[in-house]
N, CA, C and O atoms as a GROMACS GRO file, in nm:
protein
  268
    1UNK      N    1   1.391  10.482   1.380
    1UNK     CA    2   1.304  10.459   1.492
    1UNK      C    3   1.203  10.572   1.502
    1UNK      O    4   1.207  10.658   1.590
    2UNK      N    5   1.131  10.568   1.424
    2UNK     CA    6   0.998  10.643   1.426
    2UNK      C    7   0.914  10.638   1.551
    2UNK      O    8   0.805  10.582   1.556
    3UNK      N    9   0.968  10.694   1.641
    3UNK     CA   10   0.876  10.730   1.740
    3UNK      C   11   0.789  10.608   1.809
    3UNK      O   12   0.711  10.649   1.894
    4UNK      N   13   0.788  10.475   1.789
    4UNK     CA   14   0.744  10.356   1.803
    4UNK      C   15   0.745  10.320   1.977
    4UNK      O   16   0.837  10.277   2.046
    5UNK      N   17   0.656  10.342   2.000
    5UNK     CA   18   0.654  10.393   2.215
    5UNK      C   19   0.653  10.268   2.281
    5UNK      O   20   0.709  10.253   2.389
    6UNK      N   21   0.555  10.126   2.188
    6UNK     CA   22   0.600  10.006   2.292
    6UNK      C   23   0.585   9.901   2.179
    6UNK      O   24   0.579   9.922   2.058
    7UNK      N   25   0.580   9.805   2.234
    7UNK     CA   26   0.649   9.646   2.206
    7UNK      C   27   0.541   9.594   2.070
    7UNK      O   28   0.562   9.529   1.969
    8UNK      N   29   0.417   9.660   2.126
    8UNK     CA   30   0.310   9.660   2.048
    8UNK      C   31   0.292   9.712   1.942
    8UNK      O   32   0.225   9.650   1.860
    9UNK      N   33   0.343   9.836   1.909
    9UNK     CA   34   0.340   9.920   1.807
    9UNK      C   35   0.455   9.862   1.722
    9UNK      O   36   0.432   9.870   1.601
   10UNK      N   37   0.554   9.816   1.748
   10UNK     CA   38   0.703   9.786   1.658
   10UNK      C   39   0.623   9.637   1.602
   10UNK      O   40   0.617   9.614   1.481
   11UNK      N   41   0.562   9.537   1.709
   11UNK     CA   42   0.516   9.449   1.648
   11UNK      C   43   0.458   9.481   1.535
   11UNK      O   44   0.509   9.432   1.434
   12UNK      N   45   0.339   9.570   1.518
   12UNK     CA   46   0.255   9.559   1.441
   12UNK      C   47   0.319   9.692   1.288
   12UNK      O   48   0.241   9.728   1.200
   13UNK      N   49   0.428   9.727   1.292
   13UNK     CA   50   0.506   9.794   1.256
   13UNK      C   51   0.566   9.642   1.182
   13UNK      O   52   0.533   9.620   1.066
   14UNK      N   53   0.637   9.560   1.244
   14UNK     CA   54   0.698   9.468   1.150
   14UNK      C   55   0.658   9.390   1.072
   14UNK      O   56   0.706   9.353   0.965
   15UNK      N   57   0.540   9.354   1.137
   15UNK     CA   58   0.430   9.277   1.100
   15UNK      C   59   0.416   9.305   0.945
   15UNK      O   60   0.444   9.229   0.852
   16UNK      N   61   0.346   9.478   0.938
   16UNK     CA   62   0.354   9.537   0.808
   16UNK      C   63   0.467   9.490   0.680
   16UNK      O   64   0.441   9.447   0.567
   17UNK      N   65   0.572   9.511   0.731
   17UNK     CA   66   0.697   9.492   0.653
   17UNK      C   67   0.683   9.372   0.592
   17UNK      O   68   0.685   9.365   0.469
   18UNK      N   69   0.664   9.229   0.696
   18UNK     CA   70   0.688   9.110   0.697
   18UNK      C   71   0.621   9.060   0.588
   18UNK      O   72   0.661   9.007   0.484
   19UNK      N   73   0.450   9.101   0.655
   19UNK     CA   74   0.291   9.071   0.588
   19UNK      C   75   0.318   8.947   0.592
   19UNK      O   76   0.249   8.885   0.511
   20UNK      N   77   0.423   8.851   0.683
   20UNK     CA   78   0.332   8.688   0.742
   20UNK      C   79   0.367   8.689   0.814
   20UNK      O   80   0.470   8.749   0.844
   21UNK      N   81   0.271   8.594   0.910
   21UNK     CA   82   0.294   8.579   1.076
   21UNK      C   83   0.408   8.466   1.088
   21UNK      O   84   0.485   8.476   1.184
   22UNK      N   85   0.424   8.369   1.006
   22UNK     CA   86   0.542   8.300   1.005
   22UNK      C   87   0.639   8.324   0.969
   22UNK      O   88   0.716   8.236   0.930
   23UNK      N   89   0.673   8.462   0.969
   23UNK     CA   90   0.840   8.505   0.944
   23UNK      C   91   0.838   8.567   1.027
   23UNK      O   92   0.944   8.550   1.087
   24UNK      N   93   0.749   8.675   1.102
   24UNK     CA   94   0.765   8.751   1.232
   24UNK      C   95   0.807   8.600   1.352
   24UNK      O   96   0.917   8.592   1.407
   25UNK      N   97   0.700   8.501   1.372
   25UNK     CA   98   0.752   8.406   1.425
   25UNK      C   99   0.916   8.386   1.419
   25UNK      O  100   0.984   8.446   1.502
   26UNK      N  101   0.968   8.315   1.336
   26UNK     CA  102   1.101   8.319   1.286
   26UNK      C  103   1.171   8.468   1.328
   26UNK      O  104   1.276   8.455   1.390
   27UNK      N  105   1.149   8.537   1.315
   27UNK     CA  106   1.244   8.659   1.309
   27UNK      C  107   1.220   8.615   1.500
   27UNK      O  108   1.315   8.555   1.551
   28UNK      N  109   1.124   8.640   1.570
   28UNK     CA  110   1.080   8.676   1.733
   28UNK      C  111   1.188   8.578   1.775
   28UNK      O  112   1.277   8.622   1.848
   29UNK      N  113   1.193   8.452   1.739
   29UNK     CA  114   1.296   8.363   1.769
   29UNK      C  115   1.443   8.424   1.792
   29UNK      O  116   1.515   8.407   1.891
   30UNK      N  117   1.466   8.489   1.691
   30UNK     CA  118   1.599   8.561   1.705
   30UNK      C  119   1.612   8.696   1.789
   30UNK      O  120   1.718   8.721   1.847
   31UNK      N  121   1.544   8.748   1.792
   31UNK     CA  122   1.478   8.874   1.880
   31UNK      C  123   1.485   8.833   2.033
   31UNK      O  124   1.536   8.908   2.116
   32UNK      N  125   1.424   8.696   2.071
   32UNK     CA  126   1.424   8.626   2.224
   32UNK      C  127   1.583   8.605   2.274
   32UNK      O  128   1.626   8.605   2.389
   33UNK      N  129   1.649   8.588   2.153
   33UNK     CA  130   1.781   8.501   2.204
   33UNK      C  131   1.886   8.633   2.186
   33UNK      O  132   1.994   8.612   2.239
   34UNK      N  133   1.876   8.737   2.134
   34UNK     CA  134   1.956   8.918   2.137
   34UNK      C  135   1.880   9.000   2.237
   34UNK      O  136   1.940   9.099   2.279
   35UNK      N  137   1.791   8.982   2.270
   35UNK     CA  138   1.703   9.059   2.334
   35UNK      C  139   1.676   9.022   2.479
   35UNK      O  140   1.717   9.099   2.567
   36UNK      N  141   1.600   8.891   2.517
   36UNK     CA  142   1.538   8.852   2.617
   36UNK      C  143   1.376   8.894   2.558
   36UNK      O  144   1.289   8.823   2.609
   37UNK      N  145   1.341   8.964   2.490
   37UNK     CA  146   1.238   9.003   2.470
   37UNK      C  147   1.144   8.984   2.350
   37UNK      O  148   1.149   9.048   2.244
   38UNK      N  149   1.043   8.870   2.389
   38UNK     CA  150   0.951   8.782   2.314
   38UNK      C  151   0.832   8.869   2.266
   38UNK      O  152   0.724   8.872   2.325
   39UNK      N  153   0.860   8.941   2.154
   39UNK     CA  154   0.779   9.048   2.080
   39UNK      C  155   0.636   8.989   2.043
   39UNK      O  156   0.545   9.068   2.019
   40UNK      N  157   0.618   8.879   2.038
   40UNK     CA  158   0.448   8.817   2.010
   40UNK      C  159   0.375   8.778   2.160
   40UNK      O  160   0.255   8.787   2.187
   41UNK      N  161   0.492   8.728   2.253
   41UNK     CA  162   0.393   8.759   2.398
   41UNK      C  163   0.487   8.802   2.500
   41UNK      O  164   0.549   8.726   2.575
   42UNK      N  165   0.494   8.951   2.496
   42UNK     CA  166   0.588   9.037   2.588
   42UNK      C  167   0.536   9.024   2.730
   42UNK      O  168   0.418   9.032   2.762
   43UNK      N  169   0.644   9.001   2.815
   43UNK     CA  170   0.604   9.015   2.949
   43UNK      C  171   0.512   9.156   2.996
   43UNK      O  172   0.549   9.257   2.936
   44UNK      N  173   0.405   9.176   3.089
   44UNK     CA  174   0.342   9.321   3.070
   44UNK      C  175   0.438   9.452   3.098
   44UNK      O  176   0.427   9.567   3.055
   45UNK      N  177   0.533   9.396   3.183
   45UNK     CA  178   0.628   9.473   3.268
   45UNK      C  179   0.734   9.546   3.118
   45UNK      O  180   0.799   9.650   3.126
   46UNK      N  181   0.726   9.468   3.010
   46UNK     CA  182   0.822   9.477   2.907
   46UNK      C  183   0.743   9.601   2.787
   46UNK      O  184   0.786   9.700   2.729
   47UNK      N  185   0.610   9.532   2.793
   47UNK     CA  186   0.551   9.630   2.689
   47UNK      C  187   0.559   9.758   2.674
   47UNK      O  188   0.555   9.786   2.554
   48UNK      N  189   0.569   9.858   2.749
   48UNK     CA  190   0.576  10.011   2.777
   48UNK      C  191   0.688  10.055   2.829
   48UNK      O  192   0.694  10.172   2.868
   49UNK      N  193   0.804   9.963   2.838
   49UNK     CA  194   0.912   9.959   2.888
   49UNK      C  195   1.050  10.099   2.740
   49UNK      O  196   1.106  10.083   2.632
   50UNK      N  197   1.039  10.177   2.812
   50UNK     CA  198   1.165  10.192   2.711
   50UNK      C  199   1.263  10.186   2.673
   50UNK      O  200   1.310  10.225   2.567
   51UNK      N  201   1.310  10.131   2.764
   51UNK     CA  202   1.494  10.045   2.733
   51UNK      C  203   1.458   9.916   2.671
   51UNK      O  204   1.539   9.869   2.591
   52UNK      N  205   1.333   9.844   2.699
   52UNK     CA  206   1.322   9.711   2.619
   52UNK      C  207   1.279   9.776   2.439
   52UNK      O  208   1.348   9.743   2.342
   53UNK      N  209   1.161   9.862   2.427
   53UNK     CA  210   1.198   9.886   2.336
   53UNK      C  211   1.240   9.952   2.226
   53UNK      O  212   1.196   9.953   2.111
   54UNK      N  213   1.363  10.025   2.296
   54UNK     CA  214   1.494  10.040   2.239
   54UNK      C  215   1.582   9.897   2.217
   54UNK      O  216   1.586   9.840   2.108
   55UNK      N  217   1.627   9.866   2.297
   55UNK     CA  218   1.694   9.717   2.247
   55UNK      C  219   1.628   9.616   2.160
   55UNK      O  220   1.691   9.515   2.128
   56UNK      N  221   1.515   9.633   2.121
   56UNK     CA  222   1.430   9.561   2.031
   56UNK      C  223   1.452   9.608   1.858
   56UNK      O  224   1.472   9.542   1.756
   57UNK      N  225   1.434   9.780   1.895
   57UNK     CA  226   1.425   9.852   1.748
   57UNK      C  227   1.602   9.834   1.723
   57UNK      O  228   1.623   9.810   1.605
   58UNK      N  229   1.697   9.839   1.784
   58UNK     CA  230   1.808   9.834   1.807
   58UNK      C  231   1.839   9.687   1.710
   58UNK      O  232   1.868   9.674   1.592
   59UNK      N  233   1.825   9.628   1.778
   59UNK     CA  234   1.828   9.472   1.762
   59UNK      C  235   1.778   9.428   1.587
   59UNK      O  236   1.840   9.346   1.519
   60UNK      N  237   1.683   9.486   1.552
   60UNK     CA  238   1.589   9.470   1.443
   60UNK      C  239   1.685   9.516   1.360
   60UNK      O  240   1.749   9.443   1.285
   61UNK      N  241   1.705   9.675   1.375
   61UNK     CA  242   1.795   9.760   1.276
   61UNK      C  243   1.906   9.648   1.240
   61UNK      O  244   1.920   9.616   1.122
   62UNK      N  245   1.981   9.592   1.333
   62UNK     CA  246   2.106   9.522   1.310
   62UNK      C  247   2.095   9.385   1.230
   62UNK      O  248   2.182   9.310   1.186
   63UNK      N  249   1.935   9.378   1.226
   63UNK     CA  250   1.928   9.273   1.149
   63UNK      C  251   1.834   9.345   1.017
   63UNK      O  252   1.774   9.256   0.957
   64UNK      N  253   1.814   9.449   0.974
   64UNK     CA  254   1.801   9.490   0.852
   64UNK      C  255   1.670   9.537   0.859
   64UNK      O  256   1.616   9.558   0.750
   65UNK      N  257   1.603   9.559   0.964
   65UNK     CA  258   1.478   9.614   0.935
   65UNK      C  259   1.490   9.757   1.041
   65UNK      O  260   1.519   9.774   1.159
   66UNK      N  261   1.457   9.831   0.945
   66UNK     CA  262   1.425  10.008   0.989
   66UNK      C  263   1.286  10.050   1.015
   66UNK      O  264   1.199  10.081   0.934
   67UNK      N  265   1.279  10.043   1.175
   67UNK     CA  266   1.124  10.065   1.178
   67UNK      C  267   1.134  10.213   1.232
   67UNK      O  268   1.031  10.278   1.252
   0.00000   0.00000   0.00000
């Protein structure tokens, strides 16, 4: 967890990894249903939030991606 401060930055952090928007799709799906938290349209209250994202980078790690 590189220092990654909101919802926005990990997005575009996975994004990288992914390099398609239809597997970030797919992955966000699974992310909504461990999380509550819909990484392509985050509630505003969620974006800068740091317990949301911690449970996000959290969440990711457990599914194999080290951001």
């Amino acid at each position: 967890m590189r220092g990654l401060q909101n919802l926005d930055e990990v997005r575009a952090a996975l994004l990288v990894q992914l390099r398609d928007e239809g597997k970030l799709s797919l992955l966000n799906a699974r992310l909504i249903l461990r999380t509550g938290v819909n990484l392509m349209q985050p509630k505003p209250s969620q974006v800068n939030d740091p317990v949301g994202v911690s449970k996000v980078l959290l969440a990711l790690r457990d599914m194999g991606f080290e951001l």
